[in-house]
N, C-alpha and C positions, 0 to 999 in steps of 0.2 A: 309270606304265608301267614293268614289269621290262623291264632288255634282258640277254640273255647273249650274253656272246661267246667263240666255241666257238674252237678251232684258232688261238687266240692264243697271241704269248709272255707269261707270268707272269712275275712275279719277288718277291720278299720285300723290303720295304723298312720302312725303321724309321717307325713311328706318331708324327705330330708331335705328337699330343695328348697322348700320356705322355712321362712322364719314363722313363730309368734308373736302376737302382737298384742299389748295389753293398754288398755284405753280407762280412763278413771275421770270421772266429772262430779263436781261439788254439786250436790241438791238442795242445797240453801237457797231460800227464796233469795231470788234478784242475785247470787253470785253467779253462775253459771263457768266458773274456774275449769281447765281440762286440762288432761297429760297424757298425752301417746305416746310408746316406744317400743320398737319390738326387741324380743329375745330377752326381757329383764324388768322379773316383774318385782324383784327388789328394789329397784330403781319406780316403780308406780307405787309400791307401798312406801318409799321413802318419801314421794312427791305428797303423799296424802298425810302424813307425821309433822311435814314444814306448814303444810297447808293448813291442818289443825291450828298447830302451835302458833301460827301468823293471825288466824283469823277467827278460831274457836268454832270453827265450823267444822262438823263431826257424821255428815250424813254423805253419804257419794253412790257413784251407779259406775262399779268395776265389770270393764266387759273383756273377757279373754276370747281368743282366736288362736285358732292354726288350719292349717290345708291338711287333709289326709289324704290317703288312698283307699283301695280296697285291692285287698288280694290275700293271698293265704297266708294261713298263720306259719310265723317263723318255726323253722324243724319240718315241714310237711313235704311228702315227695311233688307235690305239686310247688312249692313255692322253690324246688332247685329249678323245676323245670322253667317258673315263669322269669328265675333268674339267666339263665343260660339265654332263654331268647331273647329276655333285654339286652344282653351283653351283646349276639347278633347283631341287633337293630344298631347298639351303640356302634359298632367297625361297620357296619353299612352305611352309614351317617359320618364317617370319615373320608374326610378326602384322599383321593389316591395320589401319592407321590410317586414321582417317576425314578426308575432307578439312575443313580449317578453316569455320566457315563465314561468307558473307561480313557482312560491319558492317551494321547496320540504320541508318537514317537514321530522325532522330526528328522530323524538320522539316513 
C-alpha cells in the first residue's frame, strides 16, 4: 500500500546507506594532482598539506558529496509513521523460512 503525505514538513537529511565522498585536485598550471576518498575528509585535507609541502603548490578545487533523502523532520508524527512502514516494507523484503520440522520417533 502507497501512502502520501500531502501538507507535511519535509526536510533533507543525509542517507545512512552511503558514504561521503570528498575529491581535491591541485590547480597549478600543468599539475593536475588528485585525491579521492570517501567518509574522511581529514585524510583530503592531509593529502593537500604533503601536496603543498612536496611541491609549493597552494591552489586546489575540494569538492564534497553525500546522498540524502527527503522526509520528515526527526520528532514529527509523520516521520514515526514513515518509520513504522519502512520497517513493513523491510519484513516484507525477507524471506520466509520454513518452520523446523518436528523429530520423527522411530520406536
Amino acid at each position: 500500500m502507497n501512502r502520501t503525505f500531502r501538507f507535511e514538513d519535509w526536510t533533507t537529511l543525509p542517507d545512512p546507506k552511503a558514504c561521503a565522498e570528498y575529491s581535491v585536485e591541485c590547480t597549478e598550471s600543468g599539475c593536475g594532482a588528485e585525491f579521492n576518498i570517501n567518509d574522511d575528509q581529514q585524510a583530503a585535507d592531509s593529502w593537500m598539506y604533503r601536496h603543498t609541502t612536496m611541491t609549493g603548490h597552494r591552489s586546489f578545487w575540494q569538492t564534497f558529496g553525500h546522498s540524502v533523502i527527503v522526509g520528515p523532520p526527526p520528532g514529527s508524527i509523520v516521520a514515526a509513521r514513515v518509520a513504522e512502514h519502512e520497517r513493513s516494507v523491510e519484513r516484507q523484503d525477507q524471506p520466509v523460512r520454513p518452520s523446523p520440522k518436528p523429530a520423527r520417533s522411530t520406536s
